[in-house]
Each structure stands twice: as structure tokens, then as C-alpha cells.
NUZANU-989508 format. One record per residue (C-alpha): x, y, z; residue in three letters. Coordinates in steps of 0.2 Angstrom, whole numbers, plus 5000, padded with zeros to 4 digits. Layout:
<nodes>
XYZALA
...
</nodes>
This chain:
<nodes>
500050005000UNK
501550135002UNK
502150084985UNK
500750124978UNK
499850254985UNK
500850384977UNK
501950394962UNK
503650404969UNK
504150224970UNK
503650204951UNK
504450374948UNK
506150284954UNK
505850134942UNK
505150014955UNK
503949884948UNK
502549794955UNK
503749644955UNK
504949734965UNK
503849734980UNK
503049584978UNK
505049514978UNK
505249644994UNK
503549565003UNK
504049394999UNK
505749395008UNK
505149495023UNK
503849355023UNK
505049215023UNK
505949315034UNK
504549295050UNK
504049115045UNK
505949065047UNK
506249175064UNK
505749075079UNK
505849225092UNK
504649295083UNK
503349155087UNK
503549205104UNK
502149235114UNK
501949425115UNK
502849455099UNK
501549555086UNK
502349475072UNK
501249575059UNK
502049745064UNK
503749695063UNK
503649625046UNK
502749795041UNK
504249885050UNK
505349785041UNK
504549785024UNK
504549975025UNK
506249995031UNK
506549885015UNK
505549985005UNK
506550135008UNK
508350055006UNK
507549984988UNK
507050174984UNK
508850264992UNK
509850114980UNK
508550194965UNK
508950364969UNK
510850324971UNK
510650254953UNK
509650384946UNK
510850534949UNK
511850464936UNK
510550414925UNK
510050554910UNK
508450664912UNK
507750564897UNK
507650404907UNK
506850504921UNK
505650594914UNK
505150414905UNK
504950344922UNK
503850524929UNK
502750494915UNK
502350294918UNK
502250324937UNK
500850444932UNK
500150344918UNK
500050194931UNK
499350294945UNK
497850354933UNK
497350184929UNK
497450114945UNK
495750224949UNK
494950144935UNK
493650004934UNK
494849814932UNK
494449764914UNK
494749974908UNK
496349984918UNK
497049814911UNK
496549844893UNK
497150004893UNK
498749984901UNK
498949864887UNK
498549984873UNK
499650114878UNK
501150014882UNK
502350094873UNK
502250244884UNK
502650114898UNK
504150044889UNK
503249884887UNK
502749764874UNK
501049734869UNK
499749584868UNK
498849524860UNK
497049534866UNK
496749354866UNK
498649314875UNK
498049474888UNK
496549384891UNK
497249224895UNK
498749284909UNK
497349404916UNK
495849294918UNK
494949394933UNK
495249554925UNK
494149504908UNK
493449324909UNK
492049334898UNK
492149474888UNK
492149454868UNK
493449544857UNK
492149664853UNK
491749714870UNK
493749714877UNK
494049834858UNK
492449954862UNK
492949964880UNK
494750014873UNK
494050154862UNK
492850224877UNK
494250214888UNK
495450304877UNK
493950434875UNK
493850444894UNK
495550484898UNK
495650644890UNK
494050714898UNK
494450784916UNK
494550624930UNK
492850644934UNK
492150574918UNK
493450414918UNK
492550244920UNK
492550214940UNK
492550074949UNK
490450064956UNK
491250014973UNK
493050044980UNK
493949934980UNK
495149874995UNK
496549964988UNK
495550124990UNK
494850075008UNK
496650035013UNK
497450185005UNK
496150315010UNK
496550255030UNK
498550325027UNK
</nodes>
């Protein structure tokens, strides 16, 4: 939720896999500590403490690198950080589709829709061609009309309840 409820660990280059690989080792990290099985012991706090102290080593070892990076690369990386923010306030299927049409601003490759649909199942099970192409288009539409007039989510999702509370 710190990674991602602002722009600046995108803006440094992090990637979503980045903090799964950060979560994962802080993880393995309290399954493999005994003392902290101990009665007493809030083990869900320290690995949060942990994982953010993590987090901020990560984003210091980024920063570190940047500086000798060129203002090219970092204005890239400002514009897919707030590319990536944008779409995270959008409906599932919109976000996923779009992300995919406009990956060449996000320095990735693009799918084809029938190879998007099969590695994102929850994101567009059961939607034809026709509806994941219309909801492109609409989509595309959207995003140039102010926030207000993008395709929401109908109710928040747990990223917006947990993100709201920080």
C-alpha cells in the first residue's frame, strides 16, 4: 500500500514485482524466525516495519542510481508512474485493457488481446473481442476528459479502503 499510493516508488523505476520480491522475503523472513513465534511477539507489525524499512533501502539504492541516469530516462519513468497511478482508479477490465494499449508509453510490449485475456483471467473472463475493443476505444475517450468522467470502479475497492486510511 506505500508503494502504491503515490507515484514515487514508480517514479524511481520500481515495479510491481519489486515489491512483491520485497513482501516475499520479509515474509520468509518471519516464518523462518522462531523468536518471533514467541508469545507476545506482534509478528504482523514487525514484518510491516521491516518491509517498509525495506522499501526505503529499495527506493535510496534507486535514487543512488538515478543521479547518474539521464533526464530522458527520468522523465520516462515520471510519465509511467503517472500513467500507472491514473489507471489504478479505473474499473479492472478498463485499467487492464488500457494499460495494454498504451504500452509503449510504459516501455512495454503489447498483447495480443486473446494472449491478455488468457494471463489475466479475473480482469476479463467473459468478455468478447468486441466488448474488450469497444471498452478500449471508450476508455481512450475517457482519459482525455477531466478524471471525473473516467469509467470508476461502482464500489471501492480494498486498495481504495486501505489507501484512504493512510
Amino acid at each position: 500500500m506505500i508503494a502504491w499510493s503515490s507515484e514515487e516508488f514508480e517514479t524511481l523505476g520500481g515495479e510491481e514485482d519489486d515489491i512483491d520480491t520485497i513482501a516475499w522475503q520479509e515474509v520468509r523472513a518471519i516464518l523462518s524466525e522462531p523468536g518471533l513465534r514467541a508469545p507476545g511477539v506482534r509478528a504482523m507489525p514487525v514484518m510491516f516495519a521491516a518491509a517498509t524499512v525495506a522499501l526505503a533501502r529499495d527506493a535510496a539504492d534507486r535514487v543512488a542510481e538515478l543521479r547518474h541516469a539521464g533526464e530522458d530516462l527520468r522523465a520516462q519513468l515520471r510519465m509511467r508512474a503517472r500513467l500507472r497511478n491514473a489507471l489504478r482508479e479505473l474499473r479492472l477490465p478498463e485499467s487492464v485493457l488500457l494499460e495494454n494499449a498504451l504500452s509503449a508509453m510504459l516501455g512495454e510490449d503489447r498483447q495480443e488481446l486473446p494472449e491478455l485475456q488468457a494471463s489475466r483471467p479475473l480482469a476479463l473472463e467473459g468478455l468478447s473481442r468486441q466488448a474488450m475493443d469497444q471498452r478500449v476505444s471508450r476508455g481512450r475517450k475517457a482519459l482525455v476528459r477531466p478524471r471525473e468522467d473516467w469509467p470508476r470502479r461502482r464500489k471501492p475497492a480494498i486498495f481504495d479502503l486501505l489507501r484512504a486510511r493512510h
